[in-house]
C-alpha positions as CSV (number, residue, x, y, z in Angstrom):
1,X,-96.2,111.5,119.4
2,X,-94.4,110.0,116.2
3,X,-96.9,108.0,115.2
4,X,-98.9,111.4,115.1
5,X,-96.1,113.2,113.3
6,X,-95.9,110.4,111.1
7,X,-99.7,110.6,110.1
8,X,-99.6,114.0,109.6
9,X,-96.7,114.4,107.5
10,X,-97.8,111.7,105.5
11,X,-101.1,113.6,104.0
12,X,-99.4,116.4,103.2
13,X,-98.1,114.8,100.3
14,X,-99.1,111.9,97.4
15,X,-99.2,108.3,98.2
16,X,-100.4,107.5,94.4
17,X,-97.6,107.2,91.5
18,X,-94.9,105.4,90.1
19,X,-92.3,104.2,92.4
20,X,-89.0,102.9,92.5
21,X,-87.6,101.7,95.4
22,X,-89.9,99.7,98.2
23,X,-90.1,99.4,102.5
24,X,-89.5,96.1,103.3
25,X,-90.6,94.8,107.1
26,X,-88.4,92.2,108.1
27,X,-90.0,90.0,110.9
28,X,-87.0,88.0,112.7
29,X,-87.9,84.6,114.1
30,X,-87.1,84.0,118.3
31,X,-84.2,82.6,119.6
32,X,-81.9,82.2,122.4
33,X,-83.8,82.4,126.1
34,X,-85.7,85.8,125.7
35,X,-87.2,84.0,122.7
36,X,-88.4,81.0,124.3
37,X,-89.9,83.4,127.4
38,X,-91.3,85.6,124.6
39,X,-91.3,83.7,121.2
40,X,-92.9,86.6,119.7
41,X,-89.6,87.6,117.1
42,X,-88.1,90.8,116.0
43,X,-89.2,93.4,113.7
44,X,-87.4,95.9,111.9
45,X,-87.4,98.1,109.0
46,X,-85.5,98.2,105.3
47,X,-85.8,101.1,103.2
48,X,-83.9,100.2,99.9
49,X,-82.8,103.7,98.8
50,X,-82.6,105.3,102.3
51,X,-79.2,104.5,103.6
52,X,-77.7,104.8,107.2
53,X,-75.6,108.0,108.0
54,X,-73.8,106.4,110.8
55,X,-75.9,104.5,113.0
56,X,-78.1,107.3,114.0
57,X,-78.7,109.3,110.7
58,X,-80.5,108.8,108.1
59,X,-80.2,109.6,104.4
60,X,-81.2,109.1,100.4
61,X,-78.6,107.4,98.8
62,X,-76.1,108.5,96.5
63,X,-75.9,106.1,92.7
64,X,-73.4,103.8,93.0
65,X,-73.7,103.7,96.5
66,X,-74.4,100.6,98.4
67,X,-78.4,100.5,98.7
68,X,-80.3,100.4,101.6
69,X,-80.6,100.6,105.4
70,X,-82.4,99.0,108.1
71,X,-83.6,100.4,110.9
72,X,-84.3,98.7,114.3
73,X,-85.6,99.9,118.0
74,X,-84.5,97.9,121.0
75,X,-84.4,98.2,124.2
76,X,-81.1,97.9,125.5
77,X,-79.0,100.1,123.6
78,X,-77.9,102.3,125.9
79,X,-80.0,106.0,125.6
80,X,-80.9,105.1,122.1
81,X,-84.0,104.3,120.5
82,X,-82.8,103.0,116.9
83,X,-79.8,102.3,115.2
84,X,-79.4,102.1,111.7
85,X,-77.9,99.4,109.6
86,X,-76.6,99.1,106.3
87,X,-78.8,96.3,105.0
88,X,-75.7,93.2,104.3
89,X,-74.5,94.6,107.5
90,X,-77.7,94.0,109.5
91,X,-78.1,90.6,107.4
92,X,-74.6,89.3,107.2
93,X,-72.6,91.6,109.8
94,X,-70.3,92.7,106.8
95,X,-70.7,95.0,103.2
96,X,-68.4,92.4,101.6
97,X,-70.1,89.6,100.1
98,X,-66.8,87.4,100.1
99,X,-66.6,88.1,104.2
100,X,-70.0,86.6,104.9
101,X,-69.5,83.3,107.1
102,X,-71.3,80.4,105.2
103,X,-70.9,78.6,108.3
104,X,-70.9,79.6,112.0
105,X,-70.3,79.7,115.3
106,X,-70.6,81.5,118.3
107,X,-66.4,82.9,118.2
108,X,-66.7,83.4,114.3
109,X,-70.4,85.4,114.8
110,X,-68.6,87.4,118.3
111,X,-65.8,88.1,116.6
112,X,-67.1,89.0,113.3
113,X,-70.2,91.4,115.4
114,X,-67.2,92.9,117.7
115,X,-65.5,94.0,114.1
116,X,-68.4,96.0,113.0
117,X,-68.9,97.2,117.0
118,X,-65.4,98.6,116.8
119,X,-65.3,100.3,113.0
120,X,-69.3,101.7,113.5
121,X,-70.6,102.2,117.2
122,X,-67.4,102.4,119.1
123,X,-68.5,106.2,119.8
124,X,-71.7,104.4,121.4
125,X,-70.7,101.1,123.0
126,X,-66.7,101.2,123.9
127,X,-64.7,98.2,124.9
128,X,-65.5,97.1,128.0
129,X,-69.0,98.2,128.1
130,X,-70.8,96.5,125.1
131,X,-72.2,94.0,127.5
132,X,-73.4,96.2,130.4
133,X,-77.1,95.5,130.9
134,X,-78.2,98.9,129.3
135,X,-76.1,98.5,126.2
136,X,-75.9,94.8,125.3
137,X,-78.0,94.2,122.3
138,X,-76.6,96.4,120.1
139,X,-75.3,93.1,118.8
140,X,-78.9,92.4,117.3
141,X,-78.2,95.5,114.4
142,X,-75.3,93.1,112.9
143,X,-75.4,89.8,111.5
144,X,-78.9,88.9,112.4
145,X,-79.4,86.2,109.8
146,X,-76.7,84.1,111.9
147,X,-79.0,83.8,115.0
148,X,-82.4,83.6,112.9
149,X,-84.6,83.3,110.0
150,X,-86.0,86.3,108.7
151,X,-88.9,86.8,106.6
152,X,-89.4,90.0,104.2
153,X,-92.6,91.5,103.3
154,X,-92.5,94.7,100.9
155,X,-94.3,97.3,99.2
156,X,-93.4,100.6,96.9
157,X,-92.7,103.7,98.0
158,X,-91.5,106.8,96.4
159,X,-88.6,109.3,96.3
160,X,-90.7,111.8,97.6
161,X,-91.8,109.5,100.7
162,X,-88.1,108.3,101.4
163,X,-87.1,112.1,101.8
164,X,-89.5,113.2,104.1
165,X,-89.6,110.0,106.6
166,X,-85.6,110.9,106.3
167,X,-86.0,114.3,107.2
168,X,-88.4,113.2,109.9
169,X,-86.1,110.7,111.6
170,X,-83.0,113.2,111.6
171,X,-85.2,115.9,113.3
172,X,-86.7,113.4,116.0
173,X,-84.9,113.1,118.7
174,X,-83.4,109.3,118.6
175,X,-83.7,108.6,122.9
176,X,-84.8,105.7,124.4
177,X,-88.4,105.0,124.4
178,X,-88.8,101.2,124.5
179,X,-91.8,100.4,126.0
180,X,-93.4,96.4,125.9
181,X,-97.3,97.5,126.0
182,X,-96.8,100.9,123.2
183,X,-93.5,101.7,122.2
184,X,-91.5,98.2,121.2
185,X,-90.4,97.0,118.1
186,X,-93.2,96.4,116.7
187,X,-94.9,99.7,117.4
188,X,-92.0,101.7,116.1
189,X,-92.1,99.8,112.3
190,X,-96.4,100.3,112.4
191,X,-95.3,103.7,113.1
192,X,-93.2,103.8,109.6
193,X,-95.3,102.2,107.8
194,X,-98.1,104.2,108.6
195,X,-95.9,107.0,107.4
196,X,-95.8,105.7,104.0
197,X,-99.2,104.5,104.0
198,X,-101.5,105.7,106.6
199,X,-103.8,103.1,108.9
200,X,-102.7,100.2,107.4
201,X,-101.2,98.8,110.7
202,X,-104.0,97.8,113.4
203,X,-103.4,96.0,116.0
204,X,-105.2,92.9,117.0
205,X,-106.6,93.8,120.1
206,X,-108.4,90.3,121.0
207,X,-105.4,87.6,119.8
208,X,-102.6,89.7,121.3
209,X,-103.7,90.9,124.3
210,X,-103.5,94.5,123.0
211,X,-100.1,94.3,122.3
212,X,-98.5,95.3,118.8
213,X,-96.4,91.9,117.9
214,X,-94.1,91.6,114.8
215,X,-96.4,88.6,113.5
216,X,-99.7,91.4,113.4
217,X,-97.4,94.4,111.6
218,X,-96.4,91.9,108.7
219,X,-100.3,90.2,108.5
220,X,-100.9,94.0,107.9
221,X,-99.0,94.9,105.1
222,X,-99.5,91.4,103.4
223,X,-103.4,92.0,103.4
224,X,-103.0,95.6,102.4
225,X,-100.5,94.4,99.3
226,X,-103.5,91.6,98.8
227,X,-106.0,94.0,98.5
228,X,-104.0,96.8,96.6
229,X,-101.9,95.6,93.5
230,X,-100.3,99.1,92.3
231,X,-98.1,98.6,95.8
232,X,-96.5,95.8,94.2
233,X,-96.6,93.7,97.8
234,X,-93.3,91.0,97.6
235,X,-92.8,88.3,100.1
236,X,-89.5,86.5,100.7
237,X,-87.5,84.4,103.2
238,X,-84.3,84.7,104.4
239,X,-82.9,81.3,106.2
240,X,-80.5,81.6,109.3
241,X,-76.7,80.4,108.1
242,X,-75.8,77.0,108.6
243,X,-73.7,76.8,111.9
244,X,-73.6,75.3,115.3
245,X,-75.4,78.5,117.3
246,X,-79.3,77.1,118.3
247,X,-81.7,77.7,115.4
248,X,-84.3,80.3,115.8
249,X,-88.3,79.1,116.5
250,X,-91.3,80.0,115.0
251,X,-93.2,83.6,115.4
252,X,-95.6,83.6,117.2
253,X,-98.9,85.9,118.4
254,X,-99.7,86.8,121.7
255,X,-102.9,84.0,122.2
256,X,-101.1,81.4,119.7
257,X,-98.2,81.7,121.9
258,X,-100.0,81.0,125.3
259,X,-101.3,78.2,123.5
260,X,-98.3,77.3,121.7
261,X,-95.4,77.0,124.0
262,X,-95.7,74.3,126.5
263,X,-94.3,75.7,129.2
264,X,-97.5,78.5,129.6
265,X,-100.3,76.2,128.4
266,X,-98.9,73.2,130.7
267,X,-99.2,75.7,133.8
268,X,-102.7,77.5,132.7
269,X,-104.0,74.0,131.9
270,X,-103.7,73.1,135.7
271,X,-104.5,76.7,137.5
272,X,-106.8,78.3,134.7
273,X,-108.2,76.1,132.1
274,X,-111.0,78.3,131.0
275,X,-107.9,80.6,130.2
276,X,-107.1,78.3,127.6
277,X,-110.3,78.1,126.0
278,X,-110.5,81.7,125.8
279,X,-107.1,81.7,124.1
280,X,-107.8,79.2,121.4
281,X,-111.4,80.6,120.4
282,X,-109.3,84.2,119.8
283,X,-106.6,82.1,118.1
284,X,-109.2,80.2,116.2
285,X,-111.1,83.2,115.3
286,X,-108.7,86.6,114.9
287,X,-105.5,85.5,115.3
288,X,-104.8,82.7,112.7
289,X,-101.9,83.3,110.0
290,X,-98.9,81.8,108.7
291,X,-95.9,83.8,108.3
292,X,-95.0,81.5,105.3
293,X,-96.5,82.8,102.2
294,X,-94.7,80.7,100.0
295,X,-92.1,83.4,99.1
296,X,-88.9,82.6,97.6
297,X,-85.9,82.3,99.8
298,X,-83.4,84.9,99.5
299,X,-79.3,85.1,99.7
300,X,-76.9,88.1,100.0
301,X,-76.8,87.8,96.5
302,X,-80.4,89.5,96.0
303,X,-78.9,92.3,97.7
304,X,-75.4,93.1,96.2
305,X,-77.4,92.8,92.2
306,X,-79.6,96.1,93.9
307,X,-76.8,98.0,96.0
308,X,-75.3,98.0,91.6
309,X,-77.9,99.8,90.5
310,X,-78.1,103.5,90.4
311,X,-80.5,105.6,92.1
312,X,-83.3,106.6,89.6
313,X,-84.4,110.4,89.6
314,X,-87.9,111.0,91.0
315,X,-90.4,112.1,88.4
């Protein structure tokens, strides 16, 4: 039903003209077990001049202010279906650059993630029940960039865009709706950026199983910003911080993963070979893409030089 609100809303106004602030899909590498079960990564959204009105509000944001939000769904966060971020926040688990851990580990990261828990979503997850099954990964809003690498893929938008997927959001209703085969991560940032620019996002039915994967939202918008110039397409990396917690794995696609992470190809190999086969001619075939585009890598520093700039009008 969003996605069908989102289309809507989005012809009823111009996707041409000049713009002056961007959507940015932020594809988190896997880590820790669920990622080597599932090494398909995270996926969220940044707007850079939409900025988070308490974790579940959105709004435009004010010059001067601190610029930009991300937005993530998940599936454990109690009855919600998002939370939003401020974007050092979501990166670094702080807004001040001098507070960022340039080295880590797990007590620094808990501690530092249990600080922000405390001052921003206490309302949501109180002491004592921040690691109940339902409510546990609220942790993966803050500080992501100390469990993984994080790669950025962005295009334009426009005032007028901004304002109405804002208005959107705050009259949804913001309830759990996580669902692996439609409604995960991945579905929820198509959704967006089908908002901003409608049918963009397809998934790949054949090399992911029918699934919607982080890996296939960003292979989207990169081949849409290939093929259209005026949306100013921008790739960039953002490595994990230095530190003793395990370091995050590669993103994967549904087929490359089967045929990728030893544990499934060892086992089909033995019980289902012709399984294989079919999984490498999809690979080989639809499902081939690097997330590296040879973008620059990018530090907090990238994002303090915008949160100084004032908002420009929209013409």
């Amino acid at each position: 039903m969003l996605r069908v609100m989102m289309f809507c809303l989005a012809l009823c106004g111009p996707m041409a003209g000049l713009a002056h602030a961007s959507l940015t899909v932020l594809v988190g590498e896997p880590f820790g077990r669920w990622g080597t079960i599932m090494p398909v990564g995270h996926v969220s959204l940044y707007l850079d001049r939409v900025c988070a009105d308490g974790p579940v509000k959105l709004r435009m944001c004010l010059p001067g202010e601190p610029q930009g939000a991300v937005i993530a769904r998940l599936d454990k966060i109690g009855q919600l279906d998002w939370i939003g971020s401020p974007v050092l926040d979501f990166l670094y688990g702080t807004s001040q650059p001098d507070q960022i851990l340039p080295v880590t580990t797990k007590d620094t990261v808990d501690a530092l993630r249990q600080k922000y828990r405390q001052e921003h979503l206490a309302s949501y997850f109180p002491d004592g029940t921040e690691k109940i099954k339902q409510d546990r990964e609220w942790w993966e809003t803050v500080g992501v960039l100390y469990s993984r690498k994080v790669y950025a893929y962005q295009l334009d938008t426009t005032r007028e865009q901004d304002e109405r997927f804002v208005a959107l959001m705050n009259s949804s209703q913001n309830r759990h709706s996580y669902r692996l085969h439609r409604w995960n991560c991945a579905d929820f940032v198509a959704d967006a950026v089908d908002f901003y620019y409608p049918g963009i996002v397809r998934s790949n039915h054949a090399a992911d199983f029918a699934l919607m994967t982080p890996k296939q939202v960003a292979r989207c918008v990169w081949n849409f910003g290939e093929q259209h110039p005026e949306a100013h397409l921008k790739m960039y990396e953002m490595p994990q911080v230095p530190g003793t917690l395990r370091r995050s794995r590669p993103v994967r696609g549904s087929a490359e993963m089967v045929l990728k992470t030893k544990r499934y190809l060892a086992t089909l190999l033995v019980i289902q070979p012709e399984l294989v086969v079919t999984c490498e001619i999809l690979y080989l075939h639809r499902g081939r893409w690097s997330m590296d585009q040879g973008g620059p890598s990018e530090g907090p520093m990238a994002f303090v030089q915008k949160t100084e700039q004032p908002t420009v009008a929209s013409r």
